[in-house]
N, CA, C and O of each residue as an XYZ file, in Angstrom:
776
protein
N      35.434    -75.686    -99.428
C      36.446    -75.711    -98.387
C      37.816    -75.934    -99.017
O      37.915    -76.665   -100.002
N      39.153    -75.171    -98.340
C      40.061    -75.382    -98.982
C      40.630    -76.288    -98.087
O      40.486    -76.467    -96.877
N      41.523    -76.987    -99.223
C      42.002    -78.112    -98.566
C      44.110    -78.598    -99.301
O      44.522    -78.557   -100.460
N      44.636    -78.863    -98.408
C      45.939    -78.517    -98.182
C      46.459    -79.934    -98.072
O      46.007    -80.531    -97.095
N      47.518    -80.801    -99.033
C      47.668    -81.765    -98.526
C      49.201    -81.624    -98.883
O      49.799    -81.014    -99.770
N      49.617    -82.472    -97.785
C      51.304    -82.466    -97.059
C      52.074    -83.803    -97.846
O      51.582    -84.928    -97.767
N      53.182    -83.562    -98.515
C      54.008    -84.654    -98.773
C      55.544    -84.135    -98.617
O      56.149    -83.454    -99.446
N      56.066    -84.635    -97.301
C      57.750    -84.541    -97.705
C      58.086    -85.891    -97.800
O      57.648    -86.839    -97.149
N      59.202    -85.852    -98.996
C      59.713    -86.617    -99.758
C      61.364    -86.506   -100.024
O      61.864    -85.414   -100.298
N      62.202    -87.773    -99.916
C      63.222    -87.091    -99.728
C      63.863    -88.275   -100.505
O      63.236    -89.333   -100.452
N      65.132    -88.253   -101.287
C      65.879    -89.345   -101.909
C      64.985    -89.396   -103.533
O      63.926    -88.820   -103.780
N      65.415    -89.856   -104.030
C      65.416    -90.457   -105.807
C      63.866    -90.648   -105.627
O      63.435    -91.410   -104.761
N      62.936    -89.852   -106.568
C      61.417    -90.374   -106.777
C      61.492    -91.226   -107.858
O      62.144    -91.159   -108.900
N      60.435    -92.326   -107.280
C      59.632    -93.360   -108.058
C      59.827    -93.187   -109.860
O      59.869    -92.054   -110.338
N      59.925    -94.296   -110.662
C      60.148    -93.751   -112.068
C      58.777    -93.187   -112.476
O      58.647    -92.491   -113.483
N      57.709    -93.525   -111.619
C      56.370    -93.206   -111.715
C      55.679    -91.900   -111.198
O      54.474    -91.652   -111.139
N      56.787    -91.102   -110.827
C      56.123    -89.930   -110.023
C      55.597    -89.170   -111.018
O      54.457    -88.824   -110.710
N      56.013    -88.675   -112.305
C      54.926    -88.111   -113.204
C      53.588    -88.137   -113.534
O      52.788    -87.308   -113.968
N      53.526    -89.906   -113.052
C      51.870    -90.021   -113.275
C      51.322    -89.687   -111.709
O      50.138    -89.568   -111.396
N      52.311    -89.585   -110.942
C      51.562    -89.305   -109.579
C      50.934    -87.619   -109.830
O      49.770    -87.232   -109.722
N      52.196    -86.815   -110.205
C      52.024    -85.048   -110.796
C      51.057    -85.218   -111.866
O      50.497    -84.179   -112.217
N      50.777    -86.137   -112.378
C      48.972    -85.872   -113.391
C      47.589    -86.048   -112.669
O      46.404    -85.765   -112.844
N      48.450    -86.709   -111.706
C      46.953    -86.921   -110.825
C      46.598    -85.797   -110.115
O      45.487    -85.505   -109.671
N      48.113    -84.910   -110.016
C      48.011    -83.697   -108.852
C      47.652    -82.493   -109.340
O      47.202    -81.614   -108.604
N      47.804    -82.355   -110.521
C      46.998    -81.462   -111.844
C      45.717    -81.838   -112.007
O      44.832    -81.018   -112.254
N      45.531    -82.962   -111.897
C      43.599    -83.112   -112.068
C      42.736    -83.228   -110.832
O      41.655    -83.806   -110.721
N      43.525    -82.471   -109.803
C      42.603    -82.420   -108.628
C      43.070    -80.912   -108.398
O      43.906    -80.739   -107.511
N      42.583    -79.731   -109.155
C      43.107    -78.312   -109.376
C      42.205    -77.859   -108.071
O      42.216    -76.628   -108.068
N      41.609    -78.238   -107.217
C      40.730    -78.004   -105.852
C      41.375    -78.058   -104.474
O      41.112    -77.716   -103.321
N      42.511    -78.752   -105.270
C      43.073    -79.480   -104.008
C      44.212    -78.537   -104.025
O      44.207    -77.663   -104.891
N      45.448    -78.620   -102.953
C      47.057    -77.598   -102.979
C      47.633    -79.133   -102.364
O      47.129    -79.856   -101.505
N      48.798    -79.293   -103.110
C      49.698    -80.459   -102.501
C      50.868    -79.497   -102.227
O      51.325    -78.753   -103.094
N      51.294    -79.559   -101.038
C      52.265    -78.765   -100.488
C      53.751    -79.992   -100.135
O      53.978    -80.444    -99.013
N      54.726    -80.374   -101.611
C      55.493    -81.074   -101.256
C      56.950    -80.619   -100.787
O      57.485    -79.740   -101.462
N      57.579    -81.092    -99.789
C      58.580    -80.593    -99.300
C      60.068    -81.330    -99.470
O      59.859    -82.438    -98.975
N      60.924    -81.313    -99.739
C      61.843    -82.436   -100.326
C      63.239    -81.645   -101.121
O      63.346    -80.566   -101.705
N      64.240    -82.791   -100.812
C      65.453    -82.351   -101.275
C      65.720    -82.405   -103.050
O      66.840    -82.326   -103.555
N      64.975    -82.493   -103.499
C      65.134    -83.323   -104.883
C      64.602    -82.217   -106.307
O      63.504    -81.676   -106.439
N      65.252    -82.177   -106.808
C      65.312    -81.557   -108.010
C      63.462    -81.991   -109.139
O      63.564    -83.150   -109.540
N      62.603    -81.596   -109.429
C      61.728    -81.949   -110.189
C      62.172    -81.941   -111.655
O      62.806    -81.027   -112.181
N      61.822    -82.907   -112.169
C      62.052    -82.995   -113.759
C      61.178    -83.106   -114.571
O      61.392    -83.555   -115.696
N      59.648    -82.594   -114.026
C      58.741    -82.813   -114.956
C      57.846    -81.689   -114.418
O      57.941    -81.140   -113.320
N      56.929    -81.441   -115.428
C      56.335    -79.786   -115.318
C      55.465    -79.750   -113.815
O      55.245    -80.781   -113.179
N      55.158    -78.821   -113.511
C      54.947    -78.751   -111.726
C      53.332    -78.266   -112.304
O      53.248    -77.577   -113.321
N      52.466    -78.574   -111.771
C      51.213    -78.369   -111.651
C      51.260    -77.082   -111.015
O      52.212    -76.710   -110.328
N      50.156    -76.356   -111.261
C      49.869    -74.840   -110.234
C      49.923    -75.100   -108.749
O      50.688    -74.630   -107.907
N      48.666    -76.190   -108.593
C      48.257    -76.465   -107.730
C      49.183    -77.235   -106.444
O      48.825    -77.336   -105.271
N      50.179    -77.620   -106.916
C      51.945    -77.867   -106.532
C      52.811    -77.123   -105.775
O      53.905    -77.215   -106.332
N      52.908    -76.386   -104.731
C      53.881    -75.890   -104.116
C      55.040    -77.060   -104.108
O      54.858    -78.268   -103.958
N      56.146    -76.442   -104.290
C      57.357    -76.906   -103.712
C      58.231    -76.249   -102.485
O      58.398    -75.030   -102.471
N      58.632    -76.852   -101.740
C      59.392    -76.415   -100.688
C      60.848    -77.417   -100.778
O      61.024    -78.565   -100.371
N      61.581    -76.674   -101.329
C      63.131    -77.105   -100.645
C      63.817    -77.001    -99.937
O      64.360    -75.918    -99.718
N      64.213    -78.623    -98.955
C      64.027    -78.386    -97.862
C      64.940    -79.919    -97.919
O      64.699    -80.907    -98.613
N      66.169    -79.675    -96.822
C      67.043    -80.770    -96.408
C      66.215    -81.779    -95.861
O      65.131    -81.360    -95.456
N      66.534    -83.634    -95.669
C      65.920    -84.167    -94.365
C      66.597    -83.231    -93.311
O      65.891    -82.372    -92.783
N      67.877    -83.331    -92.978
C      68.145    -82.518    -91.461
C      67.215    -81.274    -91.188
O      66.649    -80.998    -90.130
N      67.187    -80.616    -92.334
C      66.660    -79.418    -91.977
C      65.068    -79.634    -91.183
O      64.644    -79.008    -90.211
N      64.235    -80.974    -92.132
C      63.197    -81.271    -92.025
C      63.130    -81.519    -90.205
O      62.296    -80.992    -89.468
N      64.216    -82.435    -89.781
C      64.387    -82.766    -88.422
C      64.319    -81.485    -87.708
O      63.476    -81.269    -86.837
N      65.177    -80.663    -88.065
C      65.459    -79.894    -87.134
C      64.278    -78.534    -86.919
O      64.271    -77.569    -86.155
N      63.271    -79.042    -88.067
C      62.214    -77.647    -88.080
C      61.293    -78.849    -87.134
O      60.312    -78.288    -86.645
N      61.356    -80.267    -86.776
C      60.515    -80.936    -86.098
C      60.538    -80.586    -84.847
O      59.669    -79.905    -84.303
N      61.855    -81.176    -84.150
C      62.898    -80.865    -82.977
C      62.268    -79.239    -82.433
O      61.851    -79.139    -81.279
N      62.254    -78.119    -83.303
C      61.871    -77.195    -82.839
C      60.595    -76.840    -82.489
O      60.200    -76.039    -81.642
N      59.982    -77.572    -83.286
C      58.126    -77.647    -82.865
C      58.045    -78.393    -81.785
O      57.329    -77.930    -80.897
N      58.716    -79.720    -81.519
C      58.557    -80.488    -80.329
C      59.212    -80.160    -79.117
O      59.031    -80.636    -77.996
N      60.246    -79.002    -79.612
C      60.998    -78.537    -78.092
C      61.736    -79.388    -77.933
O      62.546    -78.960    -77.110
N      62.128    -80.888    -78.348
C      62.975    -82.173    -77.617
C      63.550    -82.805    -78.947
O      63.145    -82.837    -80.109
N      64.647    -83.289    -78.302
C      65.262    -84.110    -79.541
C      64.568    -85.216    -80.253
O      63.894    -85.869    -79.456
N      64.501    -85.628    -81.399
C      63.383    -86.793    -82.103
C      64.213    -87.702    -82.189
O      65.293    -87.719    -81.597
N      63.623    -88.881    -83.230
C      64.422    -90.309    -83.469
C      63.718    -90.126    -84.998
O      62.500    -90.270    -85.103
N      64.571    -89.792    -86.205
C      64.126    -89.589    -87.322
C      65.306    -89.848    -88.383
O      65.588    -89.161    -89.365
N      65.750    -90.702    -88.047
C      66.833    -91.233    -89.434
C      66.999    -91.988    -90.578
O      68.038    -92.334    -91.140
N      65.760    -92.212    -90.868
C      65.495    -92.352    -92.828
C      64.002    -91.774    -92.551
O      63.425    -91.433    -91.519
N      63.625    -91.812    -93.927
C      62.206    -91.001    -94.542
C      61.014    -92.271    -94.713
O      59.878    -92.300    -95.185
N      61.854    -93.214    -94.112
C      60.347    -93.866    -93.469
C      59.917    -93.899    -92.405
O      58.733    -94.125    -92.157
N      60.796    -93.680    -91.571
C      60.639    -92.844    -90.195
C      58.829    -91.740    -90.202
O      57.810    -91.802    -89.515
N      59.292    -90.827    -91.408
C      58.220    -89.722    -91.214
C      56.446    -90.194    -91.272
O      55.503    -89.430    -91.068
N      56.360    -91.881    -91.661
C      55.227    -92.632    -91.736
C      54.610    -92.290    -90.371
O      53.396    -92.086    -90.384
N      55.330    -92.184    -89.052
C      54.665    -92.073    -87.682
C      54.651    -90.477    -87.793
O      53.778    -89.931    -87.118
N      55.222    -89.914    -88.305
C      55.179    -87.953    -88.029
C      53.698    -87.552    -88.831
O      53.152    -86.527    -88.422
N      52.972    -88.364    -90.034
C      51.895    -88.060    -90.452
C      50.769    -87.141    -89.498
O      50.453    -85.989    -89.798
N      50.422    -87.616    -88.724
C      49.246    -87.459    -87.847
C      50.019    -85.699    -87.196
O      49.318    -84.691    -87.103
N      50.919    -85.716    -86.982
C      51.654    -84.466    -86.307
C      51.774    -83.306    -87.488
O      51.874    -82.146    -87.090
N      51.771    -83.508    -88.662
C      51.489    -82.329    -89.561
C      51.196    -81.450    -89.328
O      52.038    -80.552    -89.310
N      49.873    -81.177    -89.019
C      48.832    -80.347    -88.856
C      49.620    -79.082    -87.974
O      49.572    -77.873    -88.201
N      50.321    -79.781    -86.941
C      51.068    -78.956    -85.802
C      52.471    -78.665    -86.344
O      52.809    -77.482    -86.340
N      53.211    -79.444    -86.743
C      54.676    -79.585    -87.453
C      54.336    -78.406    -88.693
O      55.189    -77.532    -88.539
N      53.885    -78.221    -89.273
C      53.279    -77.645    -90.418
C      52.501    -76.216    -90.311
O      52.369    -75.469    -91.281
N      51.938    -75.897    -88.837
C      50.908    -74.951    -89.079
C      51.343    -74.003    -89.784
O      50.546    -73.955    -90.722
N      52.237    -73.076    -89.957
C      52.276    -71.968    -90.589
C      51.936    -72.189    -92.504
O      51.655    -71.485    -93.475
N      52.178    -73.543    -92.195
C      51.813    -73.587    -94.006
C      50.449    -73.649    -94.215
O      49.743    -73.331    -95.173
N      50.247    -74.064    -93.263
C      48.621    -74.611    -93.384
C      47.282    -73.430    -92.711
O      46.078    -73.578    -92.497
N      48.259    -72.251    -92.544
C      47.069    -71.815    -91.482
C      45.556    -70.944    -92.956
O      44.436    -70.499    -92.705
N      45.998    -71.011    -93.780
C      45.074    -70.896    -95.151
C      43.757    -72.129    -95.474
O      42.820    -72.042    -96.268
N      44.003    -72.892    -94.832
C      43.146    -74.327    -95.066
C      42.329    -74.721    -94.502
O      42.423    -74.499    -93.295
N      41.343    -75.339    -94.862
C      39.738    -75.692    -93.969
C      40.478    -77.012    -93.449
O      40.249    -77.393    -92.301
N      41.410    -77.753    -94.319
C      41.569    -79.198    -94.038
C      42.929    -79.471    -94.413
O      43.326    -79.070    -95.507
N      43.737    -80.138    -93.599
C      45.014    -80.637    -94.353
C      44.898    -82.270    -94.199
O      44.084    -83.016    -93.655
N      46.199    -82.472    -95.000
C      45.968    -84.227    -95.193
C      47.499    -84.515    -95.553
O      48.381    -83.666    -95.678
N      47.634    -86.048    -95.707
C      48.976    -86.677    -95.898
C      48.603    -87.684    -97.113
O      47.476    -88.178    -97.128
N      49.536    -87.993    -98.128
C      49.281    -88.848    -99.011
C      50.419    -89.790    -99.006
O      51.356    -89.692    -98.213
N      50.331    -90.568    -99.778
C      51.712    -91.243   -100.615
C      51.999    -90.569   -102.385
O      51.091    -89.935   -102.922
N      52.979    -90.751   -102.923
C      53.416    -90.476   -103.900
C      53.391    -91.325   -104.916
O      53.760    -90.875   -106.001
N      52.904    -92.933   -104.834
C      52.574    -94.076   -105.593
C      51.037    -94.261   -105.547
O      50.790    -94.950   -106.536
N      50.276    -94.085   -105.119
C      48.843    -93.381   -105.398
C      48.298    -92.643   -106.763
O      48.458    -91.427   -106.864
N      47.769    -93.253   -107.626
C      46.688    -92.975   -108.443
C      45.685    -92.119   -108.253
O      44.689    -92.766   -107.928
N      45.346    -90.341   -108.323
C      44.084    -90.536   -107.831
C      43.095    -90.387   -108.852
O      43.446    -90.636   -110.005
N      41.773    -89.980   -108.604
C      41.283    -89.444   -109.595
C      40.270    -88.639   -109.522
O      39.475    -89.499   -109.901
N      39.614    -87.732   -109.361
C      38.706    -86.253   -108.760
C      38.395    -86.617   -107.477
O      37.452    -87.287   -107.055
N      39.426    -86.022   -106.838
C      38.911    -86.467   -105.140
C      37.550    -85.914   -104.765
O      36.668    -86.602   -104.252
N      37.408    -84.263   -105.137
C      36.374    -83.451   -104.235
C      34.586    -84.365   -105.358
O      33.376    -84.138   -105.386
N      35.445    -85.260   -105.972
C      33.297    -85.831   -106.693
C      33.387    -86.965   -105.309
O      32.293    -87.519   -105.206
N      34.165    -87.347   -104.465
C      34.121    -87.961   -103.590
C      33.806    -87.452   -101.914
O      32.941    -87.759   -101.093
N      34.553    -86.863   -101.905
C      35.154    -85.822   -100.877
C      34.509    -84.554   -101.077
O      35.177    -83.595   -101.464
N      33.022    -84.430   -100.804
C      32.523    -83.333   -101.135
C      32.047    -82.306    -99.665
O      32.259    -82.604    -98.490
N      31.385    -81.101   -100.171
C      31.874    -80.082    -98.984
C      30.818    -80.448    -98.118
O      30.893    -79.764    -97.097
N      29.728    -81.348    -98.086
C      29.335    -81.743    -97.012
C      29.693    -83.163    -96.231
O      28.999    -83.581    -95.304
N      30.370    -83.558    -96.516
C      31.578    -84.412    -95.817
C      32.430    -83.850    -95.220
O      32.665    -84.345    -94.118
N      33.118    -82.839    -95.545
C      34.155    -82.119    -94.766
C      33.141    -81.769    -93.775
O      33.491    -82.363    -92.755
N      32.119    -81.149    -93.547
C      31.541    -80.255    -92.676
C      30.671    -81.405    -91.805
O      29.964    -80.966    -90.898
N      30.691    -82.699    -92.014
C      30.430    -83.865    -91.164
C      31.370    -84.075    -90.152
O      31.031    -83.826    -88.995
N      32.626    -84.538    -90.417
C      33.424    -84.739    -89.948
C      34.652    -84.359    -90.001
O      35.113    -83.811    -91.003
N      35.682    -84.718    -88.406
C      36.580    -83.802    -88.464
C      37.850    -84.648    -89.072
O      38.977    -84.213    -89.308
N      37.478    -85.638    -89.211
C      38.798    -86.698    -90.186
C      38.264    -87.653    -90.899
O      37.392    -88.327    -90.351
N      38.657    -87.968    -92.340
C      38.191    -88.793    -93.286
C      39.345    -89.731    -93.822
O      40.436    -89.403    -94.289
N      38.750    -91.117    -93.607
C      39.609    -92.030    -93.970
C      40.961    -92.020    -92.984
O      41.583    -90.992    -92.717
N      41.263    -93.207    -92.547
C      41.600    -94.017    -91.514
C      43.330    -94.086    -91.946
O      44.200    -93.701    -91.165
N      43.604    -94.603    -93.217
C      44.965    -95.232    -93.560
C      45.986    -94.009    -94.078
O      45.713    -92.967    -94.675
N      47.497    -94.638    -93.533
C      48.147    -93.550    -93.526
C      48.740    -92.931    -95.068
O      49.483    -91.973    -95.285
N      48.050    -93.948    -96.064
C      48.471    -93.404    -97.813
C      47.277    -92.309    -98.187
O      47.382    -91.660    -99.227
N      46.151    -92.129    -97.311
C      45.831    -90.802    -97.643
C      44.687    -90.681    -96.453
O      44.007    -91.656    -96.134
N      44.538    -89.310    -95.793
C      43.728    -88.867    -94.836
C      43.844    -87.567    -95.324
O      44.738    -86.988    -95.942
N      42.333    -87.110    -94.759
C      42.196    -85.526    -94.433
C      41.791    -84.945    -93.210
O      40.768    -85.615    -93.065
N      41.813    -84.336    -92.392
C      41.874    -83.699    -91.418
C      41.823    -82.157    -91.115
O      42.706    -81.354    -91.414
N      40.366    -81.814    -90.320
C      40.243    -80.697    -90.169
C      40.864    -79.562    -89.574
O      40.687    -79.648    -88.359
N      41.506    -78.544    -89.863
C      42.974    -77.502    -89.268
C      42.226    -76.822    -88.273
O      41.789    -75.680    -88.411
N      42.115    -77.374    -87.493
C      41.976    -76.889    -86.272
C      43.039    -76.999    -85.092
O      43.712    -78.027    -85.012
N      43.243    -75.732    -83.968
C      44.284    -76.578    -83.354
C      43.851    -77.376    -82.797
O      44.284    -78.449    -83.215
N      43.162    -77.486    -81.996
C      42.338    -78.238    -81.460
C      43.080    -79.863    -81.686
O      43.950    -80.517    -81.110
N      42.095    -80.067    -82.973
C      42.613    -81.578    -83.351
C      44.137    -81.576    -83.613
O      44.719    -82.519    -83.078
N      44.687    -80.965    -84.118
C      45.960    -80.761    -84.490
C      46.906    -80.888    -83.455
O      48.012    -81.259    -83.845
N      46.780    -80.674    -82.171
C      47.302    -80.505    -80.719
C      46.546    -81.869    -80.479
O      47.412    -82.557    -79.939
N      45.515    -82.564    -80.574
C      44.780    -83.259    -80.167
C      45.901    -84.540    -79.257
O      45.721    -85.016    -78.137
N      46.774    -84.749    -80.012
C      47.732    -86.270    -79.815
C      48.336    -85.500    -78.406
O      48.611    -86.432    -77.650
N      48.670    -84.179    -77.710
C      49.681    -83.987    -77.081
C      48.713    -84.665    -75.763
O      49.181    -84.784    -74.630
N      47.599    -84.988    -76.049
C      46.764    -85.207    -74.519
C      47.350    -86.560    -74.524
O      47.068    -86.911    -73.379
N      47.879    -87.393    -74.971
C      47.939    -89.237    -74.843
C      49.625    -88.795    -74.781
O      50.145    -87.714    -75.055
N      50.222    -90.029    -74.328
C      51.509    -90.208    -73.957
C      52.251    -90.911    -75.471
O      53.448    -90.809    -75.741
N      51.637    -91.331    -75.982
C      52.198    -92.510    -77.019
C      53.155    -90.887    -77.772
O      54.347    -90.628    -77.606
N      52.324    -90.220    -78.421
C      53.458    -89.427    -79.324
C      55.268    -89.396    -78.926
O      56.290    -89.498    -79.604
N      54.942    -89.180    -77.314
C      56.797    -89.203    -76.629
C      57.459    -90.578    -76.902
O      58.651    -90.560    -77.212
N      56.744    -91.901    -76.812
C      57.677    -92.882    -77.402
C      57.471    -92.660    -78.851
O      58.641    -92.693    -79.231
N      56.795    -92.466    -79.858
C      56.782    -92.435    -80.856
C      57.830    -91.359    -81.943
O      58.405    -91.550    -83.015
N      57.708    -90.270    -81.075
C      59.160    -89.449    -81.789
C      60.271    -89.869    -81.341
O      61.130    -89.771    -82.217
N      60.720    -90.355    -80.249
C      61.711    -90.824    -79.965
C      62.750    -92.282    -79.942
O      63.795    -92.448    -79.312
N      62.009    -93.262    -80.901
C      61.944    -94.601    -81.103
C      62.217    -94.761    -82.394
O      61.741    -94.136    -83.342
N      63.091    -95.721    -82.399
C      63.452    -96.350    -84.215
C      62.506    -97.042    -84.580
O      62.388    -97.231    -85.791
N      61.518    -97.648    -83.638
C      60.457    -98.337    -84.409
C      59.743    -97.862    -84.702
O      59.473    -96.856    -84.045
N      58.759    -98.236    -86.063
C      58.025    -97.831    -86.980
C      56.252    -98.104    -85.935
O      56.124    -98.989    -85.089
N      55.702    -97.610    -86.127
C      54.313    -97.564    -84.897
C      52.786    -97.750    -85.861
O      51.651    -98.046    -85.488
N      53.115    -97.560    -86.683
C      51.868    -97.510    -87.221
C      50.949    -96.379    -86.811
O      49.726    -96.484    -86.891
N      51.648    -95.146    -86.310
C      50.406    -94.709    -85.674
C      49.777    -93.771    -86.292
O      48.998    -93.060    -85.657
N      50.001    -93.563    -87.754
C      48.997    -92.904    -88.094
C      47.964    -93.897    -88.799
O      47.079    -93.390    -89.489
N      48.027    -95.220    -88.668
C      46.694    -95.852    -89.031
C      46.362    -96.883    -88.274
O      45.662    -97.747    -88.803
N      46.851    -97.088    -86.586
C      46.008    -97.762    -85.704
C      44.699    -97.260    -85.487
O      44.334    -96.317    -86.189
N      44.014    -97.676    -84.729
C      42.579    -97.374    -83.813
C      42.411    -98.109    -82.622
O      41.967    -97.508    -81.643
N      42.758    -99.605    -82.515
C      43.385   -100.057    -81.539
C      44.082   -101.010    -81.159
O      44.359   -101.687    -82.149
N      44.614   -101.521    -80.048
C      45.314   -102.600    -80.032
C      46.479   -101.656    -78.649
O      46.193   -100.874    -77.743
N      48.020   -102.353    -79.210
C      48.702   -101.885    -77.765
C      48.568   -100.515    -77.902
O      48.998   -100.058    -76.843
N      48.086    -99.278    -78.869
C      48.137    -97.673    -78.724
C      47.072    -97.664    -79.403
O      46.852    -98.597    -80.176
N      46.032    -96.442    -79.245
C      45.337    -95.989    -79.947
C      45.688    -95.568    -81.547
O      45.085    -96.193    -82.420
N      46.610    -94.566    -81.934
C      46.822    -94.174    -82.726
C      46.341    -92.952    -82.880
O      45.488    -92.548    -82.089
N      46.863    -92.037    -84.063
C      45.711    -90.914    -84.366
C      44.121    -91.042    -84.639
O      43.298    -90.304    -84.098
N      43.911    -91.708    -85.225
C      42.289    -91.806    -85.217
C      41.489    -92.233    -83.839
O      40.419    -91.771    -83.444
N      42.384    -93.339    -83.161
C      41.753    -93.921    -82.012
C      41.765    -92.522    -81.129
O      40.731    -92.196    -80.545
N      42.917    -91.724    -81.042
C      43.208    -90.517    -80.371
C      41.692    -89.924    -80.096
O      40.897    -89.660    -79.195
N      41.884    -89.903    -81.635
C      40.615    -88.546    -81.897
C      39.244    -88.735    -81.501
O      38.441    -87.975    -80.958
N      39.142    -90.220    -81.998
C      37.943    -90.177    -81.286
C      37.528    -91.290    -80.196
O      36.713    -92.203    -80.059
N      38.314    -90.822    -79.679
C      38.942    -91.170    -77.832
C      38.446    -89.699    -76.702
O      38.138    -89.622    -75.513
N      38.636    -88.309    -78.266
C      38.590    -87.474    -77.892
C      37.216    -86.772    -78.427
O      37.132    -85.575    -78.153
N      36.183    -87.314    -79.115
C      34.770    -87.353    -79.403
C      34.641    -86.484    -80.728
O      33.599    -85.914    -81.053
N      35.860    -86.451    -81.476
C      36.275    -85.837    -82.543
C      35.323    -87.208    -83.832
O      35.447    -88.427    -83.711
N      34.598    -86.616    -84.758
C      33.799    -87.300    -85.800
C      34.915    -87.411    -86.942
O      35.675    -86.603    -87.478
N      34.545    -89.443    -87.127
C      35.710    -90.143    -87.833
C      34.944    -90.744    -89.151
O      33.992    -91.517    -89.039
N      35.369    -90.385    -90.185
C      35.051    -91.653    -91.533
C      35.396    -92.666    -91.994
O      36.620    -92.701    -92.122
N      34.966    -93.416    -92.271
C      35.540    -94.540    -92.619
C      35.640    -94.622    -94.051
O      34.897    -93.792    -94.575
N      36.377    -95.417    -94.999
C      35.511    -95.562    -96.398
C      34.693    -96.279    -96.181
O      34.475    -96.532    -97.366
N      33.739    -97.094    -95.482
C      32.835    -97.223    -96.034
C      31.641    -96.427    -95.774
O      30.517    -96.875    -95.998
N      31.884    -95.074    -95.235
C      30.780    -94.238    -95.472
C      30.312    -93.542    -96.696
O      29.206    -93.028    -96.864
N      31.603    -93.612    -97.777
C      31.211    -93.384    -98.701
C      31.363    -93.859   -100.025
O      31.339    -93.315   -101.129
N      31.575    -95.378    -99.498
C      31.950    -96.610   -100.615
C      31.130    -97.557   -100.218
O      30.784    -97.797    -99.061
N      30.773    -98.174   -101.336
C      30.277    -99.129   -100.998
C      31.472   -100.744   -100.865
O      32.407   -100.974   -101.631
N      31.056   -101.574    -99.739
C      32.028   -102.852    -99.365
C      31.871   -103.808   -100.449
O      32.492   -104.871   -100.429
C-alpha cells in the first residue's frame, strides 16, 4: 500500500532536521510530501517531495477548501489542521492508499517492519497522537469531521484544541470522530508491547 505523509513547515528548521531527512531516506516506502517556505540545505531524499509554498498562501489554499475565513496565525496553529489534511490536501494525495501527519523532531526508523500491509488493511487509522498518524484516503474518512460541529470552532479560534489527539473529554477529536463514526482505530498498543 502506498502511503503519503504530510508535513508543512514554515520558519527556520530545527539544527536537527538533517537527521530528521536520514530518517526520511530510510523509509524509501514511504513519500513525505513537505510543504514550506524555507530554502533546504541538505540533500533531499527521492522519496521527499517539496512544495514551495507561503504560510499565507498555505491559509489561503485552506480558506478555499473550507469556503470560510480560518483563524491561522502562527504554524502552531496548523497542530489542529492535522486531522483535515486528507481533505485540505486531496489533490496531492489522491495517489495514496494512506496519508498521515508527522513532526520534524522525530527519529524514525523502518516504519513499514512495523506498519505492515496487513495493518493498513485492518484499520482505517493507526496511532492516536498528533507527532505521527496514518490514515486511510478515503473521502469518506477524510470528510468524516464535517459530520460533528467542533471543526467550525476549531478553524476559527486562536486556541490550540488538541484535536488531532483527543478521544474524549469536552470534544471528541479526530479519532473520537472516527470512531464515533464506526471507522477501525489503533492504538500502539496493538502493536507494541506496554
Amino acid at each position: 500500500m502506498k502511503i503519503g505523509i504530510i508535513l508543512p513547515y514554515f520558519g527556520g528548521f530545527n539544527s536537527y532536521f538533517h537527521i530528521w531527512m536520514n530518517t526520511v531516506r530510510n523509509n524509501p516506502e514511504i513519500d513525505w510530501l513537505l510543504f514550506t517556505d524555507q530554502i533546504i540545505n541538505t540533500e533531499i531524499p527521492s522519496n521527499c517531495i517539496i512544495y514551495s509554498i507561503t504560510f499565507s498562501e498555505l491559509k489561503k489554499l485552506f480558506e478555499s477548501k473550507f469556503n470560510t475565513k480560518i483563524y491561522l496565525k502562527t504554524p502552531y496553529k496548523l497542530c489542529d489542521y492535522k486531522p483535515y489534511y486528507g481533505f485540505l490536501f486531496s489533490e496531492y494525495l489522491k495517489d495514496y492508499d494512506f496519508w498521515g501527519y508527522c513532526d520534524c523532531d522525530l527519529i524514525f526508523g523502518n516504519i513499514r517492519t512495523f506498519i505492515t500491509d496487513e495493518l493498513l488493511e485492518k484499520y482505517d487509522k493507526l496511532l492516536r497522537r498528533g507527532h505521527f498518524s496514518l490514515i486511510r484516503n478515503s473521502e469518506d474518512i477524510n470528510q468524516n469531521f464535517m459530520a460533528f460541529d467542533t471543526y467550525k470552532t476549531v478553524i476559527t479560534s486562536p486556541v490550540i484544541y488538541g484535536y488531532d489527539e483527543s478521544i474524549k473529554g469536552y470534544h471528541l477529536g479526530f479519532a473520537g470522530e472516527l470512531m464515533e463514526k464506526g471507522y477501525r482505530f489503533m492504538m500502539k498498543k496493538d502493536i507494541l508491547p506496554i
